[in-house]
C-alpha positions in Angstrom: 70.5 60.6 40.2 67.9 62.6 42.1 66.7 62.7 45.1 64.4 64.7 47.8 65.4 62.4 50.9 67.1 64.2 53.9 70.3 62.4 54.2 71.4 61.7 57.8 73.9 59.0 58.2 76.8 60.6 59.1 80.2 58.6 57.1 83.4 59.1 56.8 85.5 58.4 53.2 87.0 54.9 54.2 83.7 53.4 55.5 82.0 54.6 52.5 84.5 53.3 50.1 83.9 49.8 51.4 80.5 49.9 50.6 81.8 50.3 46.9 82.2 48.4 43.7 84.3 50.4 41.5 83.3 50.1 37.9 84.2 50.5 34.5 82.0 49.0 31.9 82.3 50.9 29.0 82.5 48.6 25.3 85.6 51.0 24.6 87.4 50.3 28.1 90.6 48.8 27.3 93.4 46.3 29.5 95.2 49.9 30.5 91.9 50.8 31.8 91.0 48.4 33.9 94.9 48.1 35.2 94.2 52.0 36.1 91.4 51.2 37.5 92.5 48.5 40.1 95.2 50.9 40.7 93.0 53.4 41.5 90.7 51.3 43.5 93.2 49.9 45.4 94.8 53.9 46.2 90.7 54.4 47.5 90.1 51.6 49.7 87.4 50.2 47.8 85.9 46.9 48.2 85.8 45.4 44.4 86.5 46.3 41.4 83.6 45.6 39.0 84.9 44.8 35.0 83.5 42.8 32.1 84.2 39.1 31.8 86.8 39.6 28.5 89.1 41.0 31.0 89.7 37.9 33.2 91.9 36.3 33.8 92.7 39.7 36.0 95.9 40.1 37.9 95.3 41.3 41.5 98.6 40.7 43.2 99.3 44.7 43.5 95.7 45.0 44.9 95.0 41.6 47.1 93.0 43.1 49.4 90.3 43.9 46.4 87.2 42.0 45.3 86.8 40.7 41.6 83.1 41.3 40.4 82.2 40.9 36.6 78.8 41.0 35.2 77.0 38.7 33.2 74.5 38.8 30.3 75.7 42.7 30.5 74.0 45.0 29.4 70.6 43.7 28.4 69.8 40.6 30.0 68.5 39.1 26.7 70.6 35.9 26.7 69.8 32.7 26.7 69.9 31.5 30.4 72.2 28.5 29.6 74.4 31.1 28.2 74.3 33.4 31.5 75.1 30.1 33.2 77.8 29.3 31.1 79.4 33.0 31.6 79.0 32.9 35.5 81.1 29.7 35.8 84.1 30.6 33.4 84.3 33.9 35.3 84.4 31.8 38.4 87.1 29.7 37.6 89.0 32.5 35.9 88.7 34.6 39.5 86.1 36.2 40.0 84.4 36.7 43.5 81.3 38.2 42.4 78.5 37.9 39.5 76.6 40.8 38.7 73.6 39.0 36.3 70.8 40.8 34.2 67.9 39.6 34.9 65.6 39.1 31.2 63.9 42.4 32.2 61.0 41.6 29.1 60.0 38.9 31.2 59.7 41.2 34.4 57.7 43.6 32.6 55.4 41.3 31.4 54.7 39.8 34.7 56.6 36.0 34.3 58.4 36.0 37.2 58.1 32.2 36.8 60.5 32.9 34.0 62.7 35.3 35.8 63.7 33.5 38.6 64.6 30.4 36.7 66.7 32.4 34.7 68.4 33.6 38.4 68.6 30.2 39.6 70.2 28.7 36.3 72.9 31.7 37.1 73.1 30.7 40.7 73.9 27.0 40.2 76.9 27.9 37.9 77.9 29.9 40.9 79.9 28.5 44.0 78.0 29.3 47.5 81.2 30.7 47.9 80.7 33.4 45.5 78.3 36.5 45.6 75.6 36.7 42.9 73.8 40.1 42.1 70.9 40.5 40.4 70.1 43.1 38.2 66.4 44.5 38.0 66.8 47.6 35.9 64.6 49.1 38.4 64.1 52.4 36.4 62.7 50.7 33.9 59.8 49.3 36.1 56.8 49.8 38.1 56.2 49.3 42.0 54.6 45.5 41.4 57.2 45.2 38.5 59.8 45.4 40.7 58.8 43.8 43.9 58.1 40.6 41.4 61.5 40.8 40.2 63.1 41.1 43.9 61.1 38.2 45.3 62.1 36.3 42.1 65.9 36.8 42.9 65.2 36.0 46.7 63.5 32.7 46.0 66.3 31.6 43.2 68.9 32.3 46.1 70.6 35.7 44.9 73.1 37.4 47.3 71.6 41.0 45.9 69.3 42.8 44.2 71.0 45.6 41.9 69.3 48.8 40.6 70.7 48.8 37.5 73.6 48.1 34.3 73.4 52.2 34.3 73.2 51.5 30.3 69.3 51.9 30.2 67.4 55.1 29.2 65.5 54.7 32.0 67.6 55.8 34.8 70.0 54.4 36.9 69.8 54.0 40.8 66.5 56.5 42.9 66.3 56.5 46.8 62.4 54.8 46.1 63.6 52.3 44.3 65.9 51.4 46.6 63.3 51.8 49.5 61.1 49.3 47.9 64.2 47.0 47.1 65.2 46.9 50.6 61.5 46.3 52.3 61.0 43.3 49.8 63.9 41.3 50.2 63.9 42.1 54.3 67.3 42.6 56.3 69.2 39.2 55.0 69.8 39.9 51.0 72.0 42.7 50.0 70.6 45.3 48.0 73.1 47.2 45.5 72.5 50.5 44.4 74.0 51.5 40.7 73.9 54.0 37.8 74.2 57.6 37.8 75.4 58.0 41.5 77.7 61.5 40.9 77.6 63.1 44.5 78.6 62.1 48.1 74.9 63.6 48.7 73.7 60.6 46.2 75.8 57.8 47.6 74.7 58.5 51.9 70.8 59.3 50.6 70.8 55.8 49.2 72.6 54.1 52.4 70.3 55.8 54.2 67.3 53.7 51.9 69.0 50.8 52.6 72.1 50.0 50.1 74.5 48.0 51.2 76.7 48.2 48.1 77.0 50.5 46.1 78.2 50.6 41.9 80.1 53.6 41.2 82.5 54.8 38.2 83.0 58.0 39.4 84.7 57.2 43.2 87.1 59.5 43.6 84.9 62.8 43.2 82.2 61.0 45.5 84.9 60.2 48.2 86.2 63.7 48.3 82.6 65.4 48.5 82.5 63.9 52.1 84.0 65.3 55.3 87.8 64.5 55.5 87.6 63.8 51.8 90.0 66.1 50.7 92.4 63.8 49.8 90.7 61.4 47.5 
């Protein structure tokens, strides 16, 4: 990620990890992966772990006070949306907390948001009110309109978030304007998740400062310890 904005929130390691979703969604990851991964997620004080759906059931009793996300129609948002649907609720009755869905990002581009939010909203009723759903825009791979379309679409089909990106498209991941726009369209109620190719503890506050609430990293522990008092992470 790259940014010109002038960080200037001041944070310390342990607030910032609870901002975080820590992720691994590689195709190669493997069960001693992700078990190293809620290890390690639980050692930084993260808020969730995010994984992909094959891995759930997930056990969490070493970790209890971590957050299960898995994503959904992962990585290119192509699927059918009875099939999204169908995903969300097994991953909700095998655990998870949290849906992370990709939007059908065709339809955004060619301006059927009609489409897109039914597709959200088919997602969102095989989710509980109880449980968090995040939309994913692929913002990189859009325009200004494109993307304000796409967050009002997730706003009006009841998402909790609006999420940058998988971090799987050639377009980018996460930028401090995309985030900007993200956050002024969906106003101060909806969440709005920053992901892909956030490296640096410069990256993570600069997009805070736009107006993340959460924020999708696979590389935590280098982020953590490029903040003040991070040493030990």
């Amino acid at each position: 990620m790259t940014t010109t904005t002038t960080t200037t929130t001041t944070i310390d390691p342990a607030t910032l990890a609870g901002y975080v979703d820590h992720t691994l969604l590689k195709p190669e990851a493997t069960a001693a992966d992700v078990a190293a991964l809620v290890a390690e997620g639980s050692r930084l004080g993260v808020y969730s772990v995010c994984v992909s759906p094959s891995f759930l059931p997930l056990d969490l009793t070493e970790a209890p006070n971590l957050r299960l996300a898995v994503v959904c129609g992962f990585p290119s948002g192509k699927h059918h949306s009875t099939v999204k649907a169908a995903e969300a609720a097994l991953a909700m009755q095998q655990g998870a907390d949290e849906v992370d869905m990709v939007i059908d990002l065709g339809a955004a581009k060619a301006g059927d948001f009609a489409a897109v939010e039914a597709d959200i909203a088919a997602v969102r009723a095989a989710v509980p009110a109880t449980g968090v759903l995040k939309v994913i825009i692929e913002s990189a791979a859009l325009d200004d309109a494109q993307i304000v379309g796409a967050c009002r679409a997730a706003v009006a089909a009841g998402a909790d978030y609006v999420k940058t990106s998988t971090g799987f498209h050639p377009a980018g991941g996460a930028t401090v304007h995309a985030v900007e726009l993200m956050r002024a369209t969906v106003g101060p109620t909806v969440g709005v998740k920053a992901s892909g190719g956030i490296r640096t503890a410069a990256d993570a506050v600069a997009l805070i400062d736009a107006g993340a609430t959460r924020l999708g990293l696979s590389a935590t522990g280098p982020v953590l310890a490029g903040l003040d008092g991070g040493a030990g992470y």
